[in-house]
Backbone as CSV, one residue per row, in Angstrom:
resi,resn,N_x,N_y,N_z,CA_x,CA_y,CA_z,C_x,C_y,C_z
1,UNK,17.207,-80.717,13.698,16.950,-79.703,12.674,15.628,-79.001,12.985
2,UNK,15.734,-77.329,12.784,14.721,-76.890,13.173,13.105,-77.143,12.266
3,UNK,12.067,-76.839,12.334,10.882,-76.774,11.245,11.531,-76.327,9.549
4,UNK,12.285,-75.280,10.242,12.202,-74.431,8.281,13.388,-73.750,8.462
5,UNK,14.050,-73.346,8.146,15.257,-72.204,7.856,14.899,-70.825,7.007
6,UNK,15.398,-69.932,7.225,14.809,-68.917,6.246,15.707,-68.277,5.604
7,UNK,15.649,-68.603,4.277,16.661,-68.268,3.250,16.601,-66.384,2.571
8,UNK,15.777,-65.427,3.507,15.824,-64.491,3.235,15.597,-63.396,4.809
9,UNK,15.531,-63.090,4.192,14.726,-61.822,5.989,13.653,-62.325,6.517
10,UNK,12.684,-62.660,7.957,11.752,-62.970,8.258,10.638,-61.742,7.399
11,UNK,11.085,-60.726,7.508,10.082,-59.745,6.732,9.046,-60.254,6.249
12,UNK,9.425,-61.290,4.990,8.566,-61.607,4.362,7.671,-62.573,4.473
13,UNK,7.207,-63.101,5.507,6.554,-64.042,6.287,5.595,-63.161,6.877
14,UNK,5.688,-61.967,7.230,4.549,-60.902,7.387,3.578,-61.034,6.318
15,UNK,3.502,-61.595,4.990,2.744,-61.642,4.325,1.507,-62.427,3.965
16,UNK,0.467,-62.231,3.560,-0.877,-63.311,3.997,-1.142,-63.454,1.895
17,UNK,-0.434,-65.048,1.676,-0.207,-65.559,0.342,-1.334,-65.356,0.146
18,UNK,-2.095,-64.735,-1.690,-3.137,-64.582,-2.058,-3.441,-65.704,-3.129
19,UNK,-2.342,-66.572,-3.517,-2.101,-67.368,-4.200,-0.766,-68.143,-4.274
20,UNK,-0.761,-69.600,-4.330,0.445,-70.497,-4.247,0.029,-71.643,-5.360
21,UNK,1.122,-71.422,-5.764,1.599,-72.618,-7.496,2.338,-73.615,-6.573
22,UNK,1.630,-74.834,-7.246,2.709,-76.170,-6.682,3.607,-76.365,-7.771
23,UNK,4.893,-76.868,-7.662,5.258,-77.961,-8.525,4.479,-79.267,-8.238
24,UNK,5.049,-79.904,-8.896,4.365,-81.818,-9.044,5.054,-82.451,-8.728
25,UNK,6.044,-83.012,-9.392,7.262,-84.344,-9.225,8.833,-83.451,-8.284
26,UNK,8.184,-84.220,-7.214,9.321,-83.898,-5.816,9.096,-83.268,-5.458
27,UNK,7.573,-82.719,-5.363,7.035,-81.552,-3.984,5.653,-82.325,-3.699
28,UNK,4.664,-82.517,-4.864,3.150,-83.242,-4.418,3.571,-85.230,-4.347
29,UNK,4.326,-85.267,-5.579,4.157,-87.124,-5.754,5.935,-86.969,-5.898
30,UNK,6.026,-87.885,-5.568,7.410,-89.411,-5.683,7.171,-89.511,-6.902
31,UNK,7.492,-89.263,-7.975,7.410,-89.977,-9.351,8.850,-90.463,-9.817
32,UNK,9.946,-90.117,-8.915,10.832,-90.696,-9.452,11.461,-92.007,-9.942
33,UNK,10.631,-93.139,-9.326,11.025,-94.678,-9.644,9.763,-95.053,-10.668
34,UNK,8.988,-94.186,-10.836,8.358,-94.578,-12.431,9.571,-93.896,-13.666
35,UNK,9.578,-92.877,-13.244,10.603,-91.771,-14.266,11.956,-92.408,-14.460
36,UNK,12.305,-92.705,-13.686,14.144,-93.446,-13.587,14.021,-94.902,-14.512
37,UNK,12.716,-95.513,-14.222,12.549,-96.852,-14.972,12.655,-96.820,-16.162
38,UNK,10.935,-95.238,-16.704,11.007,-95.362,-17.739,12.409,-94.582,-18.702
39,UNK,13.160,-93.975,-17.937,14.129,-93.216,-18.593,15.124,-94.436,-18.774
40,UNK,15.768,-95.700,-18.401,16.278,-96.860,-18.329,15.600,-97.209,-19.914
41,UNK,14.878,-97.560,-19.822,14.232,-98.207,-21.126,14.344,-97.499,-22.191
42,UNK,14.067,-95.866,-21.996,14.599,-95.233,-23.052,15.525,-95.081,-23.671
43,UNK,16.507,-95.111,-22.855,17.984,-94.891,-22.849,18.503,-96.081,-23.665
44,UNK,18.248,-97.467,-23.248,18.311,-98.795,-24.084,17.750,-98.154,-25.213
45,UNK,16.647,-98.095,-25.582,15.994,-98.396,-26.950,16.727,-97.239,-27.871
46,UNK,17.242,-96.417,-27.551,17.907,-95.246,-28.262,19.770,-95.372,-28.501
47,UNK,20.035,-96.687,-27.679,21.654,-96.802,-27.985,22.380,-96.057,-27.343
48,UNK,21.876,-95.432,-26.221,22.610,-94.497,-25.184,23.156,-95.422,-23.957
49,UNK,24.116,-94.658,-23.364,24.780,-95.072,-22.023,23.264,-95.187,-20.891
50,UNK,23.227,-96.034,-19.939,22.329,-95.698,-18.698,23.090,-95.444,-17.679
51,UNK,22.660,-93.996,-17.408,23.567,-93.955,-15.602,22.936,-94.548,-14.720
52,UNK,23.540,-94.577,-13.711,23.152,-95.279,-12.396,22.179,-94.156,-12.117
53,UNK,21.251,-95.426,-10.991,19.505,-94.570,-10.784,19.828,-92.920,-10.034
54,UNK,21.044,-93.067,-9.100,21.586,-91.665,-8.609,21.940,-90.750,-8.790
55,UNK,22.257,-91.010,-10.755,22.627,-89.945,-11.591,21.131,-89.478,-12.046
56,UNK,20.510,-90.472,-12.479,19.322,-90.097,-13.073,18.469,-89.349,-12.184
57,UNK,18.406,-89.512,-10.858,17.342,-88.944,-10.063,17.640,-87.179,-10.252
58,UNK,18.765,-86.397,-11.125,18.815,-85.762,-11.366,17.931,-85.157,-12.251
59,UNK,17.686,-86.164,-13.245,17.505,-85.924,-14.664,15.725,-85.841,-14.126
60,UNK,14.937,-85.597,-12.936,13.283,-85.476,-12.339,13.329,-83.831,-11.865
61,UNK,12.447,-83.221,-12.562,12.259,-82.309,-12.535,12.538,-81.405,-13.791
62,UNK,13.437,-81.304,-13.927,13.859,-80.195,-15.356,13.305,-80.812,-16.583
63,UNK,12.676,-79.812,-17.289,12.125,-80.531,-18.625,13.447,-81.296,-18.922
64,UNK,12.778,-82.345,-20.183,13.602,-83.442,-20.331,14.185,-83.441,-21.457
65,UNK,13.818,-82.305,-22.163,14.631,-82.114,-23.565,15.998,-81.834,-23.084
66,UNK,15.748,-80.539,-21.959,17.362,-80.463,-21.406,18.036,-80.908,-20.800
67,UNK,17.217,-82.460,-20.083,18.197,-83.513,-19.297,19.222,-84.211,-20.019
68,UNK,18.437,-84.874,-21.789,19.101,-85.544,-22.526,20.052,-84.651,-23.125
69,UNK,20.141,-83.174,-22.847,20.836,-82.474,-23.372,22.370,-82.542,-22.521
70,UNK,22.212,-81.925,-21.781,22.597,-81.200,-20.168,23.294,-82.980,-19.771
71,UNK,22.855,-83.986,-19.360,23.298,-84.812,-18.614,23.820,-86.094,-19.510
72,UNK,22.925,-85.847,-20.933,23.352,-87.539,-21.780,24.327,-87.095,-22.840
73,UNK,24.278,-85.286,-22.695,25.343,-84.999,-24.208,24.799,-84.857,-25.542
74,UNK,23.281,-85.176,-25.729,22.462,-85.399,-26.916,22.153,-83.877,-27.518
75,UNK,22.611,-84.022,-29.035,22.419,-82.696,-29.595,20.548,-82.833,-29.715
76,UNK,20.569,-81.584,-30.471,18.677,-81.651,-30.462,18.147,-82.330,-31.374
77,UNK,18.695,-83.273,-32.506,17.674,-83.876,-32.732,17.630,-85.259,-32.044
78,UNK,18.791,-86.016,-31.426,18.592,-86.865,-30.874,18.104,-86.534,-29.389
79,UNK,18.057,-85.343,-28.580,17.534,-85.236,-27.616,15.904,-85.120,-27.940
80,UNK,15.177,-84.595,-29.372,14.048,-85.018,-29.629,13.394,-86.736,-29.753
81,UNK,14.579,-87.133,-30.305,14.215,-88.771,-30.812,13.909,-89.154,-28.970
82,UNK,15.049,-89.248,-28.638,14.638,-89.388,-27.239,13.281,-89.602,-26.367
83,UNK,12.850,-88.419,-26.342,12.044,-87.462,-26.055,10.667,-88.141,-26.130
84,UNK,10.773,-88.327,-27.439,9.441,-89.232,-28.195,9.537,-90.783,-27.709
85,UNK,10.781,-91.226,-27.279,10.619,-92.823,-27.444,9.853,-92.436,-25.697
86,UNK,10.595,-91.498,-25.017,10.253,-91.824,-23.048,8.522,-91.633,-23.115
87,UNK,7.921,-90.581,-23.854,6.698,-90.670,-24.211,5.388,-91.461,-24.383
88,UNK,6.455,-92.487,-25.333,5.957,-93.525,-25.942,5.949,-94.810,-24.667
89,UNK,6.837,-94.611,-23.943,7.311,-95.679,-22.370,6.349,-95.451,-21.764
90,UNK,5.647,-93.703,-21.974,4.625,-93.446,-20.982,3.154,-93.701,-21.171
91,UNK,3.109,-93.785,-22.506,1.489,-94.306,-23.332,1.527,-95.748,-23.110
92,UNK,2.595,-96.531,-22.946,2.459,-97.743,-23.059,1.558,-98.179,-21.236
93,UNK,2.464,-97.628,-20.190,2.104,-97.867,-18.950,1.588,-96.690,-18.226
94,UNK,1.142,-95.298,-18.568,0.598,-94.324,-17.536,1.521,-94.036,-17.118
95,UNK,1.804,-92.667,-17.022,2.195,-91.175,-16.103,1.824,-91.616,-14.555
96,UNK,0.477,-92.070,-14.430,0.763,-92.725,-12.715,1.409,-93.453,-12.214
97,UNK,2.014,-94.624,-13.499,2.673,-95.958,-12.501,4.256,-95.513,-11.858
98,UNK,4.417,-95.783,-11.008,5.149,-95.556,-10.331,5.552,-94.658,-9.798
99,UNK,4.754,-93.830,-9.266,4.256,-92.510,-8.830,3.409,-92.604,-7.485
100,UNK,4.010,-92.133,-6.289,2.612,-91.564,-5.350,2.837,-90.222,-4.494
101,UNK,1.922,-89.954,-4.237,1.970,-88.464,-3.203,2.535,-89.180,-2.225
102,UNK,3.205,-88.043,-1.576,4.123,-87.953,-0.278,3.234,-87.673,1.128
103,UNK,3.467,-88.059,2.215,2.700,-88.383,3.149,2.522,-86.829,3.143
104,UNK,0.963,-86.967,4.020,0.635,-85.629,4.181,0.025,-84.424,3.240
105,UNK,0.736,-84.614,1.915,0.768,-83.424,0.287,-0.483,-83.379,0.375
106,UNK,-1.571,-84.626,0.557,-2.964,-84.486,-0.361,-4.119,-83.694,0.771
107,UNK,-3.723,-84.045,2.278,-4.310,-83.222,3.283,-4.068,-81.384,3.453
108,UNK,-2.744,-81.443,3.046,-2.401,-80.453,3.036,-3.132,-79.107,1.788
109,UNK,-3.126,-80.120,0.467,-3.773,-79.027,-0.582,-5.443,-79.115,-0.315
110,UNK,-6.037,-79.707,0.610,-7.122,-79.914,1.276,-7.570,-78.491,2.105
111,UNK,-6.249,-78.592,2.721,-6.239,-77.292,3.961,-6.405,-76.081,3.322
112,UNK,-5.579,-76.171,2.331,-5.084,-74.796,1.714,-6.069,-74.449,1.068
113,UNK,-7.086,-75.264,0.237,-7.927,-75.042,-0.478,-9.373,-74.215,0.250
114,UNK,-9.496,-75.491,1.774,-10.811,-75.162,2.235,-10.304,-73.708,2.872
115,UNK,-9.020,-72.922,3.133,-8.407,-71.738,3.494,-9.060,-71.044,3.110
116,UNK,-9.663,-70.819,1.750,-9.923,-69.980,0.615,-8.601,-69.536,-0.332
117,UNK,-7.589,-70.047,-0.448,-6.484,-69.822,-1.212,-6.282,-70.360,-2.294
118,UNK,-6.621,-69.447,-3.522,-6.653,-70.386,-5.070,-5.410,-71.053,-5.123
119,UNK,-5.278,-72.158,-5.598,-3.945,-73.159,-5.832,-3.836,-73.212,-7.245
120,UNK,-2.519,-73.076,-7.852,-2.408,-73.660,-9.251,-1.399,-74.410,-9.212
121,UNK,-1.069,-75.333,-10.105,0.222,-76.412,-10.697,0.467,-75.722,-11.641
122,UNK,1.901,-75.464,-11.842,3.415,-75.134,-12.641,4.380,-76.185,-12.732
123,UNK,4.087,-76.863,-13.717,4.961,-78.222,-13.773,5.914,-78.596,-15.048
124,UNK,7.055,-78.728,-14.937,7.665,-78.743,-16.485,7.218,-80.206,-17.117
125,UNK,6.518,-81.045,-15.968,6.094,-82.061,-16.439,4.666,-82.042,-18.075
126,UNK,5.087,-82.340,-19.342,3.657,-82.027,-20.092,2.285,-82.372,-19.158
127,UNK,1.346,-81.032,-19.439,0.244,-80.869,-18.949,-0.572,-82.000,-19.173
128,UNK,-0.735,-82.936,-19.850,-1.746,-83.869,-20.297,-0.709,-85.085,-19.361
129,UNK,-0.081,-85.589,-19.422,0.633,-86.057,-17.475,0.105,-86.176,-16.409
130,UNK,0.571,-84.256,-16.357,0.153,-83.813,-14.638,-1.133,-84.156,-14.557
131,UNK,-1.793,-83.657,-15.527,-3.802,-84.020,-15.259,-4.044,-85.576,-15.155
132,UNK,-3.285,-86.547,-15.589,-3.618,-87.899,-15.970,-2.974,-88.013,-14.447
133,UNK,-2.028,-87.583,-13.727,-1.124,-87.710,-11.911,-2.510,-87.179,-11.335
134,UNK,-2.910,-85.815,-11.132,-3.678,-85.593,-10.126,-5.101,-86.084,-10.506
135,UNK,-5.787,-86.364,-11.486,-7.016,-87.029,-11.567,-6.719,-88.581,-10.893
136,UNK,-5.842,-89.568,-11.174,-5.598,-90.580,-10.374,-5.648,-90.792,-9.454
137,UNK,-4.787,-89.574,-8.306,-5.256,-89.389,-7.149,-6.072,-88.266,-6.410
138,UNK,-7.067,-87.834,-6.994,-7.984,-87.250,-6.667,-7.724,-86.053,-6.296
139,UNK,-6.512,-85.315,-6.944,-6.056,-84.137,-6.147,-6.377,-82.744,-7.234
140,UNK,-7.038,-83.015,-8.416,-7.436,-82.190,-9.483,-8.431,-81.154,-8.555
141,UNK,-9.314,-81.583,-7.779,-10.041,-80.551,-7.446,-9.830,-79.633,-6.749
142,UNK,-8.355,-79.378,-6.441,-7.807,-78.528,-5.461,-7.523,-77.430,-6.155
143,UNK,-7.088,-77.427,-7.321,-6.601,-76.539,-8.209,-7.233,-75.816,-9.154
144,UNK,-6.859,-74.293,-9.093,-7.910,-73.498,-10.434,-7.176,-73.693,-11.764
145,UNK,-6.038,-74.051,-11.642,-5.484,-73.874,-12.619,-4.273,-74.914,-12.461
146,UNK,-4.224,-76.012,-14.250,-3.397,-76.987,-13.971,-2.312,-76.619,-15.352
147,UNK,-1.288,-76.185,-15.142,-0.736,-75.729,-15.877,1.109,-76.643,-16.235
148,UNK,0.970,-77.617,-17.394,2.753,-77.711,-17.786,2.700,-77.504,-18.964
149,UNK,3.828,-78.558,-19.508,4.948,-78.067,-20.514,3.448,-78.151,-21.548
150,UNK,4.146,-77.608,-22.569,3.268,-78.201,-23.916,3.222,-79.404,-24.473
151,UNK,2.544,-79.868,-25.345,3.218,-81.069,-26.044,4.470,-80.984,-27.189
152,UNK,4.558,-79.716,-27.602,5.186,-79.302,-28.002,6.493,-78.876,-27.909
153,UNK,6.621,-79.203,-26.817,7.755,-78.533,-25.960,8.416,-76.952,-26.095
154,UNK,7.133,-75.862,-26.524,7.770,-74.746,-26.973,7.472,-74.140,-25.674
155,UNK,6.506,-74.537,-24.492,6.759,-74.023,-22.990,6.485,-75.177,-22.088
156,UNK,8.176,-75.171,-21.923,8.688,-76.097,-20.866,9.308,-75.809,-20.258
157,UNK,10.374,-74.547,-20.092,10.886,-74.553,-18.720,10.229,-73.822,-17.897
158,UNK,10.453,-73.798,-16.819,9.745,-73.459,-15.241,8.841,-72.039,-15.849
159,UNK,10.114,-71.428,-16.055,9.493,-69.332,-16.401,8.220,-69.176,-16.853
160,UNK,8.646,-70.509,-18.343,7.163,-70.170,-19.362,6.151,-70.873,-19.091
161,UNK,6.096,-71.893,-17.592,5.120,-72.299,-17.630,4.393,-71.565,-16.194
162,UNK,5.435,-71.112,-15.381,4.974,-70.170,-14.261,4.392,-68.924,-15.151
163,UNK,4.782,-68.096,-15.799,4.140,-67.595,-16.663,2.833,-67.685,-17.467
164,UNK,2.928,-69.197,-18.097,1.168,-69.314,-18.282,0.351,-69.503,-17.420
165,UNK,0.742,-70.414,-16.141,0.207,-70.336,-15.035,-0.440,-68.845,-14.545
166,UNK,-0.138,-67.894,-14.198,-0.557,-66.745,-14.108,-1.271,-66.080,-14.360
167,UNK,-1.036,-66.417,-15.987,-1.990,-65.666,-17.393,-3.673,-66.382,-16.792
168,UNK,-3.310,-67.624,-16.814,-4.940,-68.274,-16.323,-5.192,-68.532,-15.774
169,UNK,-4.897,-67.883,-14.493,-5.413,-67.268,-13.167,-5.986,-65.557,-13.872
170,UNK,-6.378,-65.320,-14.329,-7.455,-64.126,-14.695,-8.271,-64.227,-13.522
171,UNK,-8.770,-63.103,-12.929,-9.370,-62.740,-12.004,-9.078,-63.612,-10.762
172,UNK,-7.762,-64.228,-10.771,-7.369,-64.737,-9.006,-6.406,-63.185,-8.835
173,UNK,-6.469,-63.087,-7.343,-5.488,-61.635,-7.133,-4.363,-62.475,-6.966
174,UNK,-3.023,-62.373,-7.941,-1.944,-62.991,-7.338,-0.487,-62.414,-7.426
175,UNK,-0.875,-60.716,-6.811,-0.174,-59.809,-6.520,0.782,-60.356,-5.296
176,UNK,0.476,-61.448,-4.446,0.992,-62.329,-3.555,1.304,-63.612,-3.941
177,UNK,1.534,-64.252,-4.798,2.084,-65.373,-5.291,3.056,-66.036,-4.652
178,UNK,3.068,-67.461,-4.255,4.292,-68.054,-3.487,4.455,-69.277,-4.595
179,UNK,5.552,-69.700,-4.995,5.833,-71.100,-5.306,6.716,-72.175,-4.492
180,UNK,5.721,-73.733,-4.375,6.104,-74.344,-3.718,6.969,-75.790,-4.711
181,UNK,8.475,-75.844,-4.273,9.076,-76.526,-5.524,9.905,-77.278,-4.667
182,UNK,10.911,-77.563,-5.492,11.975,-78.893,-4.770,13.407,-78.365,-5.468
183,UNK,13.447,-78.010,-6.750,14.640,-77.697,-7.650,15.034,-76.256,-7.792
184,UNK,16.536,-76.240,-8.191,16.843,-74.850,-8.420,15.793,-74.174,-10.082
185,UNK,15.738,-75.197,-10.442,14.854,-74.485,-11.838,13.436,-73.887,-11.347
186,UNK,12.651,-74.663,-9.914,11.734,-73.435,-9.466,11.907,-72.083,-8.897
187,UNK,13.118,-72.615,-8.254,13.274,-70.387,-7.995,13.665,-69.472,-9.052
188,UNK,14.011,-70.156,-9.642,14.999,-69.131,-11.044,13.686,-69.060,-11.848
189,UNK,12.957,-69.912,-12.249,11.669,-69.658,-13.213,10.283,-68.569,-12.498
190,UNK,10.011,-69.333,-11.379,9.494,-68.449,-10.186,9.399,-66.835,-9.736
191,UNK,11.616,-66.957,-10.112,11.733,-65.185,-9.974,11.705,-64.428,-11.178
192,UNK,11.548,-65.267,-12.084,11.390,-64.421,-13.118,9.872,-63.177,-13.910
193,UNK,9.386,-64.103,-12.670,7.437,-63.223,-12.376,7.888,-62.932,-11.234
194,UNK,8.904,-62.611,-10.948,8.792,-62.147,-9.276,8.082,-62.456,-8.226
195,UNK,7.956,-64.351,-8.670,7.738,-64.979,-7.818,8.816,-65.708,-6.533
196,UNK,8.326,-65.258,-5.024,9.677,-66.564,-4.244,9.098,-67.305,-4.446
197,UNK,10.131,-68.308,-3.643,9.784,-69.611,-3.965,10.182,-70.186,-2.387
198,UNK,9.116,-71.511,-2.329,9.487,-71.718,-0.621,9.967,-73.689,-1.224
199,UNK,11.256,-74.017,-0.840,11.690,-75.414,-1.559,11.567,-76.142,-0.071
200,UNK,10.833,-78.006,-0.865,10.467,-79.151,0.212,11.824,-79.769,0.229
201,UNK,12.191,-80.015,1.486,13.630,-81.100,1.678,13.303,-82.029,0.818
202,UNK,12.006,-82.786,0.749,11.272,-84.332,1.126,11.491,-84.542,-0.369
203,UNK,11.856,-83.459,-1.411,12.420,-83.704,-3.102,13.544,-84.046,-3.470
204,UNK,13.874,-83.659,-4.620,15.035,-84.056,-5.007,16.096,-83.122,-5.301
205,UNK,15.923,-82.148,-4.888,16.903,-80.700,-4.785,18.030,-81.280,-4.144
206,UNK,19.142,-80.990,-3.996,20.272,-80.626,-2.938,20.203,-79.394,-2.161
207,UNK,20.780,-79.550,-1.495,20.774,-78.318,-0.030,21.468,-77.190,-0.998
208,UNK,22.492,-77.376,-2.016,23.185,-76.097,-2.815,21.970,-75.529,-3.855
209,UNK,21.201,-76.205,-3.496,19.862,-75.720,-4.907,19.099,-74.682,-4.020
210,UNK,18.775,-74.279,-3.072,18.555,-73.528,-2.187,18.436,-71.975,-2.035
211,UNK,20.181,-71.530,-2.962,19.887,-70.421,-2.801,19.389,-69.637,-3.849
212,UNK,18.748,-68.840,-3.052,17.681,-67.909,-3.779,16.270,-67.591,-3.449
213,UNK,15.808,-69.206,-2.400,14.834,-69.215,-2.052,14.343,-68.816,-0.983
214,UNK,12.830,-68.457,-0.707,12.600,-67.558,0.625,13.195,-68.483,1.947
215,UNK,12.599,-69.497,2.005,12.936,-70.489,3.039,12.915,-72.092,2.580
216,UNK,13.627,-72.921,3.429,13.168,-74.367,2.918,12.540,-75.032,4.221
217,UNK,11.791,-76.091,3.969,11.252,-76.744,5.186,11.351,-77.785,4.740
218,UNK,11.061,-78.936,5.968,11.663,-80.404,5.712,10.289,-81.316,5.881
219,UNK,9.430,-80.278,6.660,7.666,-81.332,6.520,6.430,-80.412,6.064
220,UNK,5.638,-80.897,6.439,4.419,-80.568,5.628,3.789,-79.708,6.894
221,UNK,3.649,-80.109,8.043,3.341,-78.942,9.023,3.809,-77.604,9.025
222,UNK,5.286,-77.507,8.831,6.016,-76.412,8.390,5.930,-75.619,7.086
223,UNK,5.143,-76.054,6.467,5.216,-75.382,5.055,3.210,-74.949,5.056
224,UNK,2.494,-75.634,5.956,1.569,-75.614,5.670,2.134,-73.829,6.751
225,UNK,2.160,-73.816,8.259,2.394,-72.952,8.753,2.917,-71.409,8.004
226,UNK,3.672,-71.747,7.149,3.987,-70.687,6.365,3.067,-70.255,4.944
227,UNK,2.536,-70.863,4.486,1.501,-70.518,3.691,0.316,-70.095,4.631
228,UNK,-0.563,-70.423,5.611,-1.371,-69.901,5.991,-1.492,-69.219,7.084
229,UNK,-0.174,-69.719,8.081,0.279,-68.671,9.005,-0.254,-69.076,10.710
């Protein structure tokens, strides 16, 4: 398999990124065997079916109001009850446990940073999380801007949080914006600021989640190459 494939015209690789949004869970960290655990426990304590861990590895990435929606069948107030108990799984043991960056991720937002290229996080993961993930592993200082869901859950999918992402970047130029993701919910949220989006094999996407996006790559040399060229 080659470095990267390119899911649009080379054209746009002529371009010198003025700014790149990460996702978090299945592009910077592995969080899925903390997430699958604590979603197991949830699932018990709420009287729901548990799928097998292969179904669930679905249910990483997309806010989670619409996993229990979308994948368990749960109308909205039990996809809230939900919601609150996986929360509660997560106050008990940390947003870090069972979580680590992927070989390479933390050198890489290293590179990009000392580049001169402002970095932000766009994560449907709640923001008070992601900050509790990258302060753990020391990767907060890479970023101008750390941006997820609410606690509220009134901006959680990809759009509205690529969207606030943006807003607070005030005075970054990010007339060049790239997003770096794993799922079909980052290109579709992504293009909705008329952002592309460049998707990591090394996540939890499928190869059919793909289209739409500028290109995909399968390592971290290859993706670093295309962000800085």
């Amino acid at each position: 398999m080659t470095d990267l494939y390119l899911a649009s015209t080379t054209v746009a690789f002529k371009r010198t990124w003025s700014c790149v949004l990460f996702d978090l869970d299945g592009t910077i960290v592995d969080s899925a065997p903390g997430i699958i655990s604590r979603m197991k426990r949830t699932l018990a304590n709420v009287g729901s079916v548990i799928p097998s861990d292969e179904s669930l590895l679905q249910w990483v990435g997309p806010p989670l109001l619409d996993s229990f929606r979308d994948f368990a069948g749960m109308d909205p107030l039990q996809a809230q009850l939900a919601l609150t108990e996986y929360r509660h799984q997560v106050a008990i043991e940390g947003a870090e446990v069972g979580t680590a960056v992927f070989p390479g991720l933390a050198g890489l937002l290293a590179r990009i940073s000392a580049a001169g290229i402002p970095l932000g996080l766009a994560t449907s993961k709640p923001e008070s999380q992601a900050n509790t993930i990258l302060d753990h592993f020391g990767l907060s200082q890479y970023f101008t801007v750390i941006t997820g869901a609410s606690e509220d859950e009134v901006r959680s999918s990809k759009a509205d949080v690529v969207g606030e992402a943006l807003r607070r970047l005030a005075g970054v130029d990010t007339s060049r914006t790239v997003l770096v993701g794993d799922r079909h919910h980052d290109v579709d949220g992504a293009a909705a600021h008329g952002v592309p989006t460049i998707l990591v094999e090394w996540g939890y996407g499928s190869p059919a989640e793909a289209e739409g996006a500028l290109a995909v790559v399968h390592d971290v040399d290859a993706l670093y190459k295309l962000i800085i060229g």
